[in-house]
VODREN-433063 format. One line per field, with one value per residue (C-alpha): residue in one letter; chain; y, z, x. Coordinates in nm, 4 decimals, padded with zeros to 6 digits. Example, Ala and Ser with C-alpha at 12.3 -4.5 7.8 and 13.67 -1.06 7.14 Angstrom:
2
residu <- (A; S)
chaine <- (A; A)
y <- (-00.4500; -00.1060)
z <- (00.7800; 00.7140)
x <- (01.2300; 01.3670)
END
This chain:
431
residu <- (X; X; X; X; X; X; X; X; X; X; X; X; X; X; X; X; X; X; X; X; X; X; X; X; X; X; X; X; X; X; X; X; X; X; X; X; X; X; X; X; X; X; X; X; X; X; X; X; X; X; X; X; X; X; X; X; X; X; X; X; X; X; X; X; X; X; X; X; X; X; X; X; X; X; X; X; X; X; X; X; X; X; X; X; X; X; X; X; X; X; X; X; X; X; X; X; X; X; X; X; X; X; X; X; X; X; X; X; X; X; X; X; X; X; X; X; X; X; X; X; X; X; X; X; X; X; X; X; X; X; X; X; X; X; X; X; X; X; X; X; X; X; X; X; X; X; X; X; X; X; X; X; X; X; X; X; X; X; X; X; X; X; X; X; X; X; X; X; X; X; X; X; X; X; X; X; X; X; X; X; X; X; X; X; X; X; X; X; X; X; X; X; X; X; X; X; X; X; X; X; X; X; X; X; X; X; X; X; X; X; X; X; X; X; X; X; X; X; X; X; X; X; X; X; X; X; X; X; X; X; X; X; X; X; X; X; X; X; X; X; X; X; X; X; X; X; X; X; X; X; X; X; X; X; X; X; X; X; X; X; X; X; X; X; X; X; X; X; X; X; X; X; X; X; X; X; X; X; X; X; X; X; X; X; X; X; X; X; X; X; X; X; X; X; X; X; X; X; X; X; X; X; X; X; X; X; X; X; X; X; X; X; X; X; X; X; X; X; X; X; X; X; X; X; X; X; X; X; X; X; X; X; X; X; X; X; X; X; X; X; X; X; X; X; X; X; X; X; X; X; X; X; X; X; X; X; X; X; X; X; X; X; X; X; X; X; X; X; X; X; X; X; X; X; X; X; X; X; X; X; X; X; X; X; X; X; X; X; X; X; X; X; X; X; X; X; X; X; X; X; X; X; X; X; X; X; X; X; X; X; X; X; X; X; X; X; X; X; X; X; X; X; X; X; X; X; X; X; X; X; X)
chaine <- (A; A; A; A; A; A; A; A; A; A; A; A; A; A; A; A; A; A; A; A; A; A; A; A; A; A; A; A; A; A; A; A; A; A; A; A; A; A; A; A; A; A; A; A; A; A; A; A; A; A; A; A; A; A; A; A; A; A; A; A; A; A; A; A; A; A; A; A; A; A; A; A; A; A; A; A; A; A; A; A; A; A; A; A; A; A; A; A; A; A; A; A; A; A; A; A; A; A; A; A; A; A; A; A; A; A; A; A; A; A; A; A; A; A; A; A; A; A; A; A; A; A; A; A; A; A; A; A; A; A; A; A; A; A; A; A; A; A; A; A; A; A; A; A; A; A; A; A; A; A; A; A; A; A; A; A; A; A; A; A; A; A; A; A; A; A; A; A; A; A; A; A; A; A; A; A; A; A; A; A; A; A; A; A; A; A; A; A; A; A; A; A; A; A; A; A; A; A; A; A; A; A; A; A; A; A; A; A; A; A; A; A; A; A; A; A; A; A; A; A; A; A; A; A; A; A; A; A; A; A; A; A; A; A; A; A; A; A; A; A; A; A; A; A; A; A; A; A; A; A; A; A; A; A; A; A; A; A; A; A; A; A; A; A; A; A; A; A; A; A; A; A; A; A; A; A; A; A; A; A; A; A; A; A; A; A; A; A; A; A; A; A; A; A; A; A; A; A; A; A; A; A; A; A; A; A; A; A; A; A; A; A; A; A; A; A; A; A; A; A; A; A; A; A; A; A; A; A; A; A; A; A; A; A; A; A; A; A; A; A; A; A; A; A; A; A; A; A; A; A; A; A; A; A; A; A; A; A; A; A; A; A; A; A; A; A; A; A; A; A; A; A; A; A; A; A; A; A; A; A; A; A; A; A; A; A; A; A; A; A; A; A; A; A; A; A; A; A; A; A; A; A; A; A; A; A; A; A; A; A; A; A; A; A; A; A; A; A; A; A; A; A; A; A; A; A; A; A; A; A; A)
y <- (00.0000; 00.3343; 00.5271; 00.9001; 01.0433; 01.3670; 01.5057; 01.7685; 01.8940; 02.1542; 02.1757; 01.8660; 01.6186; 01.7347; 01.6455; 01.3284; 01.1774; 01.2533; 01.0910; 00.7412; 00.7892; 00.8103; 00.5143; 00.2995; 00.4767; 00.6442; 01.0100; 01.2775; 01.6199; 01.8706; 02.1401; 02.4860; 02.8218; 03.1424; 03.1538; 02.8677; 02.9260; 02.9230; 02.6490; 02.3323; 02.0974; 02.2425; 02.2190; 01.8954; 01.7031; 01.6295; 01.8051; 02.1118; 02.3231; 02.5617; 02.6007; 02.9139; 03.2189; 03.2039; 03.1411; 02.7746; 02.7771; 02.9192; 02.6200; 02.3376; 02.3253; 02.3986; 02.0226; 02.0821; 02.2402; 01.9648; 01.7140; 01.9311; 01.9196; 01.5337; 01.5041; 01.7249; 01.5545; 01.1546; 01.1330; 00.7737; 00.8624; 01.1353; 01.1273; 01.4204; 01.3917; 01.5242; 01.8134; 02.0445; 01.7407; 01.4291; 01.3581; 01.4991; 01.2117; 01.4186; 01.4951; 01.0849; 00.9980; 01.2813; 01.1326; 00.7733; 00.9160; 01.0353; 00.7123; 00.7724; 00.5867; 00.7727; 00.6732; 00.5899; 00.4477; 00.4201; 00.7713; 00.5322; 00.5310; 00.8731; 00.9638; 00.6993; 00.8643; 01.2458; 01.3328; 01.3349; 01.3434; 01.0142; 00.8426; 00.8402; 00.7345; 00.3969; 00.3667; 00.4067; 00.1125; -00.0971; -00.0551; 00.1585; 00.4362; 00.7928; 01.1283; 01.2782; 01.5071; 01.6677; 01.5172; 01.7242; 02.1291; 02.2598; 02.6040; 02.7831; 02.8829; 02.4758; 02.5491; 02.6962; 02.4900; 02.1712; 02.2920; 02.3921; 02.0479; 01.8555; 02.1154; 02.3757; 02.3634; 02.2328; 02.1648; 02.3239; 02.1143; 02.1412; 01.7953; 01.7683; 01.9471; 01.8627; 01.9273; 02.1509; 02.3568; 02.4291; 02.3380; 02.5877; 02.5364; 02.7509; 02.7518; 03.0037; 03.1093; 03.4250; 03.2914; 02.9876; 03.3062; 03.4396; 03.1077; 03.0418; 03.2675; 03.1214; 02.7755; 02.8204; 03.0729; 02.8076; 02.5073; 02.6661; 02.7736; 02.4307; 02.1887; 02.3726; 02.4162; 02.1943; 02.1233; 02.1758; 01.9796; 02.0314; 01.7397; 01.7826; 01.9160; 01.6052; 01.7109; 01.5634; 01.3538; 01.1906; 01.1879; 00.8490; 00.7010; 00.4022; 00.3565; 00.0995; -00.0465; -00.1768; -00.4873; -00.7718; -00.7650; -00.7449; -00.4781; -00.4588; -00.2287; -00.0550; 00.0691; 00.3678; 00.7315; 00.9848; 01.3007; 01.4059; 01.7713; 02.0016; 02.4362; 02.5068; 02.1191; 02.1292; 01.8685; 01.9666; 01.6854; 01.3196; 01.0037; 00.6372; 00.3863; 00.5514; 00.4865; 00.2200; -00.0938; -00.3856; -00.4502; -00.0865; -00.1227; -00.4529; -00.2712; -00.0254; -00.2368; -00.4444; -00.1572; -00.0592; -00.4005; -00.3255; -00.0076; -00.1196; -00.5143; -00.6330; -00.2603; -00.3628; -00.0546; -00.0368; 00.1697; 00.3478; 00.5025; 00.6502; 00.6015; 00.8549; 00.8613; 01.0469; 00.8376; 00.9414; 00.6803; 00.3445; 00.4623; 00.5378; 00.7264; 00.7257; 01.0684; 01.0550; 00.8223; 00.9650; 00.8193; 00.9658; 00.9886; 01.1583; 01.4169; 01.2112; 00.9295; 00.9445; 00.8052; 00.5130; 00.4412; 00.4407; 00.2133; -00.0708; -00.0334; 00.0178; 00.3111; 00.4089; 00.6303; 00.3572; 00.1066; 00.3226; 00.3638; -00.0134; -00.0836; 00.1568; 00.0130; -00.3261; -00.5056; -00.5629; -00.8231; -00.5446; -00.4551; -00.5911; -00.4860; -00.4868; -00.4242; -00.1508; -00.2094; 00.1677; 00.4486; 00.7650; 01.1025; 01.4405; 01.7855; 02.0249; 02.3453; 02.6363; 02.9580; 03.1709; 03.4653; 03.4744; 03.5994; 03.4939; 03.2294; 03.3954; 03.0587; 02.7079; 02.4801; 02.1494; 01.8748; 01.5419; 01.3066; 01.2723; 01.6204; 01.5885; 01.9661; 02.1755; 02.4716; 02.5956; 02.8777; 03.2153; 03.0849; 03.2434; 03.1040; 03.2682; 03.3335; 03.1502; 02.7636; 02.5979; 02.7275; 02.4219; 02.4661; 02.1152; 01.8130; 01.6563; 01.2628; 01.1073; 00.7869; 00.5371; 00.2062; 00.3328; 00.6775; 00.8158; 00.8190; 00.9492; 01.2534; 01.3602; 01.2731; 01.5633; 01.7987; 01.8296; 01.8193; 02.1003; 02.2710; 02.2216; 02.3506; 02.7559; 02.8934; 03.2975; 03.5445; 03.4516; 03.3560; 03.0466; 02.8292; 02.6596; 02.8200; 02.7097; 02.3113; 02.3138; 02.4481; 02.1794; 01.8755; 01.9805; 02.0098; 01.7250; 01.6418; 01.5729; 01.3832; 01.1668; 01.1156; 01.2070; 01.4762; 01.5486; 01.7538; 02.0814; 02.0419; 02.2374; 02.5063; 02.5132; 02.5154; 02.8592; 03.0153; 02.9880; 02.7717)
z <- (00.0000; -00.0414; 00.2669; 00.1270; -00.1446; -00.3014; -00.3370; -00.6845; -00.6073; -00.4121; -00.1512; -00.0795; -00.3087; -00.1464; 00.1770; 00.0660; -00.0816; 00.2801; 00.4627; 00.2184; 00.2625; 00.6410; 00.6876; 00.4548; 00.7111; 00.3800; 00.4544; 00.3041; 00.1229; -00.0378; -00.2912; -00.3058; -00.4381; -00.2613; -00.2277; -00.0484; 00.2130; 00.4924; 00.3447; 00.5613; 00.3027; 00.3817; 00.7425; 00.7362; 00.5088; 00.6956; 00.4501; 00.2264; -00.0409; -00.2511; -00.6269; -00.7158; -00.7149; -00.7241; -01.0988; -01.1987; -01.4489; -01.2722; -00.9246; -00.9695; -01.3718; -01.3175; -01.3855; -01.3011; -00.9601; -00.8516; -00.9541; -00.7717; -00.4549; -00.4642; -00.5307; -00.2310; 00.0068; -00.1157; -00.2354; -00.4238; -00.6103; -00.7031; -00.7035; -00.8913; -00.7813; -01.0614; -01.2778; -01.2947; -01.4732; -01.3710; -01.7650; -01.8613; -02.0252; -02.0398; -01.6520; -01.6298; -01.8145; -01.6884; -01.2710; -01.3993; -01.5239; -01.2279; -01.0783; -00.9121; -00.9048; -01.0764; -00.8939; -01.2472; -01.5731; -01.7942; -01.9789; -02.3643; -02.1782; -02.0635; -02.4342; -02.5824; -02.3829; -02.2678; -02.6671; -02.6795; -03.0414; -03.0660; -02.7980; -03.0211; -03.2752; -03.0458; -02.9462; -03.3033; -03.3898; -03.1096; -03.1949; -02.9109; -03.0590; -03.0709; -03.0858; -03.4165; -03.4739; -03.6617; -03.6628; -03.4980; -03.6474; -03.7630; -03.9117; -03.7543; -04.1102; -04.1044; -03.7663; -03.9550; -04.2277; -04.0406; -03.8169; -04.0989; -04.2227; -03.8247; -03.7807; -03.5118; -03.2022; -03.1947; -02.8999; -03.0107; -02.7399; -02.6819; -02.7243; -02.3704; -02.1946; -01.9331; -01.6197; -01.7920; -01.9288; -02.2637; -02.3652; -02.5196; -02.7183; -03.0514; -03.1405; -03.5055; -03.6864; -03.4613; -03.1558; -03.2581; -03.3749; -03.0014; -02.7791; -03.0141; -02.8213; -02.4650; -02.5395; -02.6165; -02.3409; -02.0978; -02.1605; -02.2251; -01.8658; -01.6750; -01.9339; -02.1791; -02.5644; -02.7183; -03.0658; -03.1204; -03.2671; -03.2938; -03.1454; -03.2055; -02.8877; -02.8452; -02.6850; -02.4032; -02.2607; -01.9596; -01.8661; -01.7220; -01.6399; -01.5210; -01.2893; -01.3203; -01.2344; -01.4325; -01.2204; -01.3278; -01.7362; -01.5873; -01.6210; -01.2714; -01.3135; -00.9891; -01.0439; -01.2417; -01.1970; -01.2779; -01.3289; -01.5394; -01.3011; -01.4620; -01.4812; -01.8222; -01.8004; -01.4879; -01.2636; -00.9498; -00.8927; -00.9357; -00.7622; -00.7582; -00.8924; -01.2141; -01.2539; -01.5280; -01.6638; -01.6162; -01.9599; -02.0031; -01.7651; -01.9793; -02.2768; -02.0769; -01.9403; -02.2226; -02.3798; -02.1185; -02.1992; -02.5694; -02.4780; -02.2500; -02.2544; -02.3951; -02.3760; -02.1040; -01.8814; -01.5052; -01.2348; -01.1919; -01.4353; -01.5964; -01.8925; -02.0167; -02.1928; -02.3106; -02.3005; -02.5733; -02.5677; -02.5297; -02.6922; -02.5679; -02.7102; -02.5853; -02.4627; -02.3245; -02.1000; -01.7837; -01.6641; -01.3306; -00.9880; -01.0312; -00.8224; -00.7490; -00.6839; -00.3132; -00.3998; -00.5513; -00.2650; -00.0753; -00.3019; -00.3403; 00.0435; -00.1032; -00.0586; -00.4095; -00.3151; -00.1392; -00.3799; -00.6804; -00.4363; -00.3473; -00.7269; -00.7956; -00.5376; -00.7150; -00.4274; -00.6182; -00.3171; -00.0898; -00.2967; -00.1798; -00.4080; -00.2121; -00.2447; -00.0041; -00.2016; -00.0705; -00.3372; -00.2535; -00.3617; -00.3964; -00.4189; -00.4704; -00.2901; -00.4606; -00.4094; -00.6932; -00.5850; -00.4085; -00.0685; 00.2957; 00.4650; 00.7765; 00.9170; 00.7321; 00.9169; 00.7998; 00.8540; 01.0101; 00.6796; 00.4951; 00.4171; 00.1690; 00.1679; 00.1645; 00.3973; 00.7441; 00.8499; 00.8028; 00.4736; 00.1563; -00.1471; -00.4104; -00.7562; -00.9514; -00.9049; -00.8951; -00.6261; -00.4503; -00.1242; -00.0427; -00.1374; 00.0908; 00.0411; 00.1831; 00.1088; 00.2143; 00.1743; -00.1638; -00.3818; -00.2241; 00.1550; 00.0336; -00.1682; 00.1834; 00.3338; 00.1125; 00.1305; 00.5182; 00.4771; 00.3059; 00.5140; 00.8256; 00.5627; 00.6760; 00.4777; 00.5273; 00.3727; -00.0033; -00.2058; -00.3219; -00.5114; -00.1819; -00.2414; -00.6013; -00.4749; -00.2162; -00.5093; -00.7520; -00.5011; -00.4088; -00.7892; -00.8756; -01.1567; -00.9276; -00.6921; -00.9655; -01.1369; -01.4508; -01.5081; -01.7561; -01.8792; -01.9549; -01.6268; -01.3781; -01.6413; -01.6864; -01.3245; -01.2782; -01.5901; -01.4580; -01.7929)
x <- (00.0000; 00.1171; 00.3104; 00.1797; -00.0428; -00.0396; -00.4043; -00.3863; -00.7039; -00.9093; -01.2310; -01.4584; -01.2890; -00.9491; -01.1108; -01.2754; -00.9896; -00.7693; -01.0285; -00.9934; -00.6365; -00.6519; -00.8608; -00.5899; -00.3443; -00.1872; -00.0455; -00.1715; 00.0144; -00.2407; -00.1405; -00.3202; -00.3151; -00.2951; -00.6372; -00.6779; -00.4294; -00.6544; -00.8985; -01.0501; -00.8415; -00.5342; -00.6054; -00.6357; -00.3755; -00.0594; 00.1381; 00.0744; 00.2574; 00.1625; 00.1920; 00.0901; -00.1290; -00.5255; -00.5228; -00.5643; -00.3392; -00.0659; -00.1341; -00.3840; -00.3213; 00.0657; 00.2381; 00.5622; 00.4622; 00.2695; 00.5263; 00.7795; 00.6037; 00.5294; 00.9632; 00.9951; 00.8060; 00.8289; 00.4616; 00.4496; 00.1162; -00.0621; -00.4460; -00.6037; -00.9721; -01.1637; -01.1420; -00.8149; -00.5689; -00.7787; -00.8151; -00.5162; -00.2692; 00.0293; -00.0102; -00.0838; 00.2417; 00.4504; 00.3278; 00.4975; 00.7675; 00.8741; 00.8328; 00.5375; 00.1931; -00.0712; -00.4310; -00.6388; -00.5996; -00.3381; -00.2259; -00.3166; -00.6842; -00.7462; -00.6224; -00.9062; -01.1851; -01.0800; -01.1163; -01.5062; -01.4631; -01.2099; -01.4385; -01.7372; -01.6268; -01.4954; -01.8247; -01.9690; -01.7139; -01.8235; -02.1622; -02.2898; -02.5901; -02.4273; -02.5379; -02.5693; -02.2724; -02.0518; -01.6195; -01.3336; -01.3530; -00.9759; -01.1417; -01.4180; -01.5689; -01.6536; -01.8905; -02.1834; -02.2416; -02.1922; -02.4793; -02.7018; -02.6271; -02.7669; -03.0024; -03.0661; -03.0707; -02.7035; -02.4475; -02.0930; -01.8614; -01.4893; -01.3411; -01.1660; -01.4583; -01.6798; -01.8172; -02.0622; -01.7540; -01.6466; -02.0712; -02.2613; -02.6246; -02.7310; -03.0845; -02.9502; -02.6725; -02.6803; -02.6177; -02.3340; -02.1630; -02.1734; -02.0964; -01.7577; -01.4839; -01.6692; -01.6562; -01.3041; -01.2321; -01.4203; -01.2470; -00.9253; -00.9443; -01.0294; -00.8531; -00.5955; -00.7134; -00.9355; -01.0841; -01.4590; -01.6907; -02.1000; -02.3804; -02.7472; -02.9225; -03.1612; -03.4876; -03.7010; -03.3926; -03.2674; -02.9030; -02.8115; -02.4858; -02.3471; -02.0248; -01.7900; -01.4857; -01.2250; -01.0491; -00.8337; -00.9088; -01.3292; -01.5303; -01.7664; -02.1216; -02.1484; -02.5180; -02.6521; -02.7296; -03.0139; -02.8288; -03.0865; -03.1447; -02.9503; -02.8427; -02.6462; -02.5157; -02.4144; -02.5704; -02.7328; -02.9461; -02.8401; -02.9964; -02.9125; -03.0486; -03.1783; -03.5557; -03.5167; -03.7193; -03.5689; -03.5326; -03.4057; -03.0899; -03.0261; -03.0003; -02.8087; -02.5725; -02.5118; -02.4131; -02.1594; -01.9940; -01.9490; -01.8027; -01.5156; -01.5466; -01.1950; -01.0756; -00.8010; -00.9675; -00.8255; -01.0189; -01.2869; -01.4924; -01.8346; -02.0231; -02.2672; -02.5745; -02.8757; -03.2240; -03.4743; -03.7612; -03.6136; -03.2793; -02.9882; -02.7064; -02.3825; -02.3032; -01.8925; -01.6778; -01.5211; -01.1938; -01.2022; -01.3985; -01.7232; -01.8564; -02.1566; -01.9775; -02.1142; -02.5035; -02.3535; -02.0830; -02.4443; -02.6000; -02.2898; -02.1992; -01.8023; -01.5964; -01.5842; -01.2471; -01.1103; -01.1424; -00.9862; -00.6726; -00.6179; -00.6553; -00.4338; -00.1909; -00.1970; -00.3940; -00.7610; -00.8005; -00.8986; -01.1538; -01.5146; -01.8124; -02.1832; -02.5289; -02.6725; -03.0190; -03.1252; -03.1813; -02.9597; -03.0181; -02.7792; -02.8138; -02.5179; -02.5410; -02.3703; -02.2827; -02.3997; -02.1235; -01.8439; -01.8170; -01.7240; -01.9878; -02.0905; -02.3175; -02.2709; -02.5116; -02.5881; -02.8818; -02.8014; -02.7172; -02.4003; -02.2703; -01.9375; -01.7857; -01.4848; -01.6229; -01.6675; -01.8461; -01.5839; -01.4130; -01.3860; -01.6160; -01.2834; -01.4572; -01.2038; -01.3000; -01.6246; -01.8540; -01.9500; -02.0269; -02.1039; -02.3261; -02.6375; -02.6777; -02.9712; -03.0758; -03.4180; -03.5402; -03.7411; -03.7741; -04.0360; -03.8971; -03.5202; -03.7073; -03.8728; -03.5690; -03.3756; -03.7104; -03.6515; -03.2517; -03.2801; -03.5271; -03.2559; -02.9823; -02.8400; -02.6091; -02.5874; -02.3272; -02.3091; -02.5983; -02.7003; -02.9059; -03.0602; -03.4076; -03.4054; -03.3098; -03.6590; -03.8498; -03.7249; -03.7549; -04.1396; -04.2286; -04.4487; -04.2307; -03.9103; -04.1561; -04.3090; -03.9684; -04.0630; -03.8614; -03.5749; -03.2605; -03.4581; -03.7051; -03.5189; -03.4382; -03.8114; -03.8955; -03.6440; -03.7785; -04.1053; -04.2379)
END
């Protein structure tokens, strides 16, 4: 097992991966920025270094800083949470060659499935439905008539995006001409420079996704997710298991295995897809730790962040996959402008967050504030589980969008289920 970790990450995932690491009795060394000197993850690693001012690139995007601090204090792996350079294959390959472990796959399998664009068109070849689209754009002049060509409304994408970065939708000409410069500027920002490349917007769909684990040449399903709840494709809502037929998560699953069956895949990973009807299309393949990855720890009983270290540590025996048979729910609190949080008070159910009352929400990372879990022997009892979490939830100081959450959980759509990718939108525009 490994002796000490480095943690290249910030805020609750920082914190969540120290507390896997001290429970494996692994030592922990955090990096951070300037502005997050005085930060709860800093407070408690056992070592921390910083990298770099406030800006991104210049600390959690800076390689050479983070491998310089994992030299300095005898890290043997790196873990890099997600976001920042969790997909980042250069990052992977430059961790091993300084003979350290990198905690995920292999730098060839970040590179198969961090290039939207590349990953497609595996899963085209494997025979897995995709998303109508356009190939990789070299020339901007090729943006237009490719879209005229799938039809408005169209999704212009950066190829290493996510997280609800580098995405931007066009309903005309008019307005692809506008979200251009900020699809580059966004994912140039969180992930370096990317290619674009246009999807259809698909209407009246469902975002579902499936975790898994690559182990010993086997790919494991660890459930599925509804992360259908989203704010300009960022999730806010996700809840496991996904409301699925059986013969749906079949299909589903079945799918998975064509994907990544044979693939040689190692660790933990996610699998994407839109539902329209009874199809699904395969939407993008994430080679890291997910940010909801806590409502399916709750659902397999495993310590998803555990597990991904001891696989990464070459002892797969430690790994023990359950069955919690509950169905877990999440809501991410953010802060919708920066500020200092005067109170932070939080109900009595799994809280994961990088905050206590007094600290600075900085405006130049994501502005989680932290995620409620609750979880119940069926739907209906974990949905008035979260109603009344949130109820006992106080956050004063900076705003957020804890109002918006209560109105979307009592909505008779989010109680029924039924809802989809455009129903909290909806809900906050008042349609």
């Amino acid at each position: 097992m490994f002796k000490k970790v480095l943690v290249a990450n910030r805020g609750e995932i920082a914190v969540r991966i120290i507390a896997a690491c001290r429970q494996l009795a692994i030592s922990t060394v955090v990096v951070y920025s300037t502005a997050d000197e005085q930060a709860q993850f800093v407070q408690m690693a056992d070592e921390a270094i910083c990298v770099g001012p406030a800006s991104a690139q210049e600390s959690y995007l800076n390689r050479e800083a983070i491998l310089m601090a994992a030299q300095i204090t005898g890290s043997d792996a790196i873990h890099p949470g997600y976001g920042f350079l969790s997909e980042d294959p250069l990052f992977a390959t430059m961790v091993a060659e300084c003979g350290l472990t990198w905690i995920g796959p292999s730098p060839d399998q970040i590179q198969r499935y961090a290039d939207k664009e590349r990953s497609r068109e595996l899963a085209q070849k494997r025979g897995v439905p995709t998303i109508p689209g356009s190939g990789l754009i070299t020339d901007d002049r090729q943006i237009k008539p490719a879209a005229e060509e799938l039809g408005f409304p169209v999704l212009l994408k950066a190829s290493f995006g996510g997280g609800g970065k580098g995405i931007r939708v066009a309903h005309d000409e008019q307005e692809l001409s506008q979200i251009i410069a900020v699809v580059r500027q966004e994912s140039g920002a969180s992930f370096g420079s990317s290619p674009l490349y246009l999807e259809r917007d698909l209407q009246n769909a469902r975002h579902i996704e499936v975790q898994v684990l690559g182990l010993n040449e086997q790919i494991i399903i660890l459930g599925d997710r509804n992360c259908s709840i989203q704010l300009h494709r960022q999730k806010v809502v996700e809840e496991s298991p996904a409301n699925l037929t059986i013969e749906q998560r079949e299909r589903l699953y079945q799918a998975v295995h064509r994907l990544l069956d044979q693939s040689g895949y190692e660790s933990l990973g996610t699998v994407e897809f839109l539902q329209v009807g009874e199809e699904f299309y395969f939407l993008e393949m994430n080679t890291r730790l997910q940010v909801e990855h806590g409502v399916t720890e709750e659902t397999t009983g495993i310590d998803i962040v555990q597990t991904q270290i001891v696989v990464a540590a070459g002892q797969p025996e430690l790994v023990k996959v359950g069955d919690a048979q509950v169905h877990a729910i999440e809501a991410r609190i953010n802060a919708t402008a920066p500020g200092q949080l005067v109170e932070l008070e939080w109900p009595a159910t799994r809280i994961e967050t990088g905050y206590a009352a007094g600290n600075q929400i900085a405006p130049y990372y994501d502005a989680l504030v932290g995620k409620i879990i609750v979880t119940a022997s069926i739907r209906a009892q974990a949905v008035q589980k979260l109603r009344q979490a949130l109820k006992q939830t106080k956050i004063t100081g900076v705003p957020t969008n804890l109002a918006a959450v209560e109105q979307l959980v009592a909505s008779p759509a989010f109680i029924q289920g039924t809802y989809d990718i455009r129903t909290y939108q909806n809900l906050l525009d008042g349609c």
